[in-house]
Each structure stands twice: as C-alpha cells, then as structure tokens.
N, C-alpha and C positions, 0 to 999 in steps of 0.2 A: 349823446350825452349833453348836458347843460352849458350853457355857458355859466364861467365862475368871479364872480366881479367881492373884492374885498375891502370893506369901508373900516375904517382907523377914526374915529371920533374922539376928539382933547377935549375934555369936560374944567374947564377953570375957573376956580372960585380967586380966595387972598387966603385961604389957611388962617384958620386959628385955633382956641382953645375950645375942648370940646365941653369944658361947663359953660361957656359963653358965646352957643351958636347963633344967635344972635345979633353976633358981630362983623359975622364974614358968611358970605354967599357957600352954602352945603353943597361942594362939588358932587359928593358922597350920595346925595340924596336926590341930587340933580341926572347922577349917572342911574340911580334904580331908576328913577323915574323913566327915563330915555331908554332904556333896557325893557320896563311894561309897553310903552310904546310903539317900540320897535317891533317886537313881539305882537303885533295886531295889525301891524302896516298891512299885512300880506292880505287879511282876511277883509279886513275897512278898506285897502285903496285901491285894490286888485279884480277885477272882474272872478268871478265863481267859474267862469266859464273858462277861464286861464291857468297857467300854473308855476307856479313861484315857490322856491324855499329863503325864509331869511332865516338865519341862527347868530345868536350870541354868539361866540366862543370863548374872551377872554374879561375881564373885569379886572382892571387892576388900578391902584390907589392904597395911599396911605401906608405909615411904617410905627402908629403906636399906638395904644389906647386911649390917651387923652387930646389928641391932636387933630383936629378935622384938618385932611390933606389939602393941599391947595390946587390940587390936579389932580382927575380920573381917567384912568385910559379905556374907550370901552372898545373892542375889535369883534369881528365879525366877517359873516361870508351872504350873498345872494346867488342864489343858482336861478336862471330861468330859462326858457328854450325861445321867445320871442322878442327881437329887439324894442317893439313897441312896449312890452310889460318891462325889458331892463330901463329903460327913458323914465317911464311911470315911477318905477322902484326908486332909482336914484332921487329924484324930483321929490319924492315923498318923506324919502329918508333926508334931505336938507332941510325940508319946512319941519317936521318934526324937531330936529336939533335944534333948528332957528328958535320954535315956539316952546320949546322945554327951557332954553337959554332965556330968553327972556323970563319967562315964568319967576323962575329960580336965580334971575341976577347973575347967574354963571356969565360965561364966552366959551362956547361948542366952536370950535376948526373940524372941520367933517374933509379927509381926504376918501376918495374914492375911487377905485382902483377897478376895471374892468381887465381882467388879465389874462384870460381864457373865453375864445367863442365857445358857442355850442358846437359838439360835433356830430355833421350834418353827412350819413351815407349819402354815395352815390346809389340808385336803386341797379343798373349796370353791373357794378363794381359788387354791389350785395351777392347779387346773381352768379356771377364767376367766380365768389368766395367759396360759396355756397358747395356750389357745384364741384371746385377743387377738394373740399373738405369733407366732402361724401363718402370720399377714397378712401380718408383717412381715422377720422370717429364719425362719431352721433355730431349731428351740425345742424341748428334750427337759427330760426330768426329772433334775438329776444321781444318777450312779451309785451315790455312797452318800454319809454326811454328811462334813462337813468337819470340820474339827478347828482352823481358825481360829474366830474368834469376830467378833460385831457388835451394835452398841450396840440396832439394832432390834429383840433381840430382846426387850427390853423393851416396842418398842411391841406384840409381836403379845403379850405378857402383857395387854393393854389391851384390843385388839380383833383380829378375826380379819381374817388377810393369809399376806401370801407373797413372800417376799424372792427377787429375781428378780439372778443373776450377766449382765451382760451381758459375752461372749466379745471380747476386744479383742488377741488376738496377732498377729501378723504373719509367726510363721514361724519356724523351728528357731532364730534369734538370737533368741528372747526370753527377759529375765531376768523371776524371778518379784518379786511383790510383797515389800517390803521391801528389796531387790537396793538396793545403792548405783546402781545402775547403771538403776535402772528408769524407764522413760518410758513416759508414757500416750500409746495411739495415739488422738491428738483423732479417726481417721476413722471411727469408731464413735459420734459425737456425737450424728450425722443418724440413724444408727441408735435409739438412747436417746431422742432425741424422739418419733420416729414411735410407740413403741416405747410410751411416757407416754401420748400422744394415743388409741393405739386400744386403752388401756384404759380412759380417760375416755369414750369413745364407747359401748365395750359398757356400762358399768357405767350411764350414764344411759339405756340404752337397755330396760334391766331393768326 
C-alpha cells in the first residue's frame, strides 16, 4: 500500500467587503485557484511512467455572503509508492502555493505532513502467508498495489512481514470502507482466527 503524506495549506488575504474586492487580496479566489493547481501537479510534474494520487479533501473559509474571509483553509492527502515521486510532490506542491500567493497577493503557510510509509511485503513473509492461509480459504496475491495507506507499514520498516487483507463482503450491496454507511461483516471473525492460528503453528514449526 502507499505511502500517505497530508498537506494543510493557510490561504491569507486582509478580509473585506465583498462589493469592494478590490480592496483586499481574494483569499477565496486564491484558494480555487490553488485547488485547479493542485489538481494537475500529479499529471504536469510527475513522470507517466510513475504513480501518485493527490486529492483535495476539505475547502473551508468564510461565514457570510457579503464578507470576503480573510483566511482559506485548503487540506488534502498525497499517496505515492516511491520516495523520489514523494521529494518531487512535496517540492511541487510549495512552488505552486508560493506562485499562486504571489499571483493573488495572498500569504500560503503550506504544512506538510508525511505520516505513513508505503507498506512494503516481504516477498518470504508473502510466501508463508500464503501458504498458512491455503488451509484456511481461497488466498491469492493482490492484483496490484493499493493506493490506501496503513500504519504497519512502519512495522515492516522494522522487520520483515506481510500484511494480509482479509476479504469480508457480502455481495453487490456492499459499501466500501469509509462509506457512512459501512458495516463490518463480524462472519468473517472465525475466519481471521483460524487464519492467526495457522500462522502461529507454521512459523513455530520452522
């Protein structure tokens, strides 16, 4: 899975009145801007041959109709699997802020946040998964990497392992993870045990 690095950009104008824009730098206008921007870093500063996600997620500013705010908050996630494309991305992502903020007379503060490596199988560690879990269900290798991210994969920076998805749908009504709407199918538990148990058993059996 990806590494998950999350940037927090402060968009600041002086706020003023919105029949007299004119008068104060458009935090507002400075954030969309920064937002079309951002949105094409990946495809303009990133090799084709590489692979990166950047996403918006939050946009917030202002509390009236007549008031240009005098701060935009814009938040966001970068996922990528090689640390040469996160260097690039970060790097990318300040000169844009930097040249939107001048542009538009704003002041961009870009905090940036790498918070999650990629998590990187041992190919070993796959191997003994694998082979534990034959016992137990249906167990392949997935198709290709994920683009979500997880906290372990700092433990495999520690030691060699293999982070194992257990399959838990139910059927065309499934919503995905994050879904307001999601619930874990606990029938998969008994699975997940057995699942623990006969890699305990290979691995002391070594």
């Amino acid at each position: 899975m990806a590494a998950a690095d999350k940037f927090e950009i402060l968009v600041e104008g002086r706020g003023g009145h919105a029949a007299m824009p004119h008068q104060t730098p458009d935090a507002i206008l400075a954030a969309s801007d920064l937002v079309t921007q951002l949105n094409s870093l990946v495809s303009r500063r990133i090799s084709p041959m590489s692979t990166a996600v950047l996403s918006v997620t939050q946009i917030e500013g202002g509390s009236s109709h007549n008031v240009l705010p005098a701060a935009v908050r814009v938040v966001g996630t970068v996922r990528t699997f090689d640390a040469d494309v996160q260097d690039r991305i970060e790097e990318s992502l300040r000169l844009v802020a930097e040249g939107v903020a001048v542009a538009s007379g704003t002041r961009m503060t870009v905090n940036y946040n790498r918070y999650y490596p990629a998590t990187i199988n041992n190919t070993q560690a796959v191997e003994e998964a694998l082979k534990a879990a034959a016992g137990v269900a249906h167990a392949e290798v997935a198709p290709h990497p994920a683009f979500t991210s997880e906290d372990f994969g700092f433990m495999l920076q520690a030691c060699k392992g293999a982070y194992i998805w257990l399959g838990q749908g139910r059927g065309d009504n499934d919503v995905p993870l994050h879904h307001p709407h999601y619930d874990f199918n606990d029938d998969v538990l008994a699975t997940g045990i057995r699942l623990h148990v006969a890699l305990v058993e290979r691995h002391l059996a070594l």
